[in-house]
C-alpha positions as CSV (number, residue, x, y, z in Angstrom):
1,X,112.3,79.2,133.8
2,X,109.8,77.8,131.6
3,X,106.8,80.0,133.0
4,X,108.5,82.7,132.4
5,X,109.4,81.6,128.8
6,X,105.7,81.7,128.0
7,X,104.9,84.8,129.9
8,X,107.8,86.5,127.4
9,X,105.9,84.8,124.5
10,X,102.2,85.9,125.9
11,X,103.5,89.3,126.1
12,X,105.3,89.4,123.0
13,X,102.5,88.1,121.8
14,X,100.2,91.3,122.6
15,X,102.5,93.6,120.5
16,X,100.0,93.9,117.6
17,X,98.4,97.3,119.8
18,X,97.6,100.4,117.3
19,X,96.1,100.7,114.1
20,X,99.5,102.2,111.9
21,X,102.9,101.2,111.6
22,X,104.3,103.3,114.2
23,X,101.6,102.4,116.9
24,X,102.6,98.9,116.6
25,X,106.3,99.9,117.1
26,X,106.4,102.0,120.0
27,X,103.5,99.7,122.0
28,X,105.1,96.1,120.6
29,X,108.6,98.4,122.5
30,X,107.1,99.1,125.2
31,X,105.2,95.6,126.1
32,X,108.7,94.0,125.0
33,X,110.9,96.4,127.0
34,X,108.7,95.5,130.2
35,X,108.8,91.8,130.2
36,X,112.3,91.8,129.1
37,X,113.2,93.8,132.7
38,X,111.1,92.0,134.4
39,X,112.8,88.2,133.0
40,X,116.0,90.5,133.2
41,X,115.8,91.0,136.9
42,X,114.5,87.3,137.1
43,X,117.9,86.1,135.8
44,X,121.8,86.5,135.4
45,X,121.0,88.5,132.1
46,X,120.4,91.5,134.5
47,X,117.6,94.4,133.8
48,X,119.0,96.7,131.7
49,X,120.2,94.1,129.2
50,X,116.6,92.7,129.2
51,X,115.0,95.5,128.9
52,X,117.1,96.4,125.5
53,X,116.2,92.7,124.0
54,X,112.7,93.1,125.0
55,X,112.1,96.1,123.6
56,X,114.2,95.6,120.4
57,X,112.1,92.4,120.3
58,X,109.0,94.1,120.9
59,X,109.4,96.6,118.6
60,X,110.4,94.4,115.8
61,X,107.7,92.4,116.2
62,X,104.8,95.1,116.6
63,X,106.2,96.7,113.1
64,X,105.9,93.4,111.2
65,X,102.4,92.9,112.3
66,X,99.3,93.9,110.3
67,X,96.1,95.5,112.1
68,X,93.4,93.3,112.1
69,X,90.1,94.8,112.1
């Protein structure tokens, strides 16, 4: 369980993609979405359920961030 704790937090991690607000967003969604199917299907949580946290997650995450250049 724990390796895939730190692959959630690697990939969350990489949600700072895209120079605007909005670019952030929908790739910090998409990177979040992914891993959270993917540790969905790896546990009871189940993939669909995952995939929502992930990418709510992800999203959030990738919006609060500031490009770095």
């Amino acid at each position: 369980m724990t390796k895939y704790l730190v692959l959630a937090a690697i990939l969350l991690g990489t949600t700072a993609c895209g120079e605007t607000w909005g670019q952030r967003a929908v790739t910090g969604g998409g990177i979040g979405a992914g891993s959270g199917a993917l540790i969905g299907a790896l546990t009871p949580i189940g993939i669909l359920p995952g995939a929502l946290i992930g990418g709510a997650a992800g999203a959030g995450i990738g919006a609060a961030t500031a490009p770095r250049y």
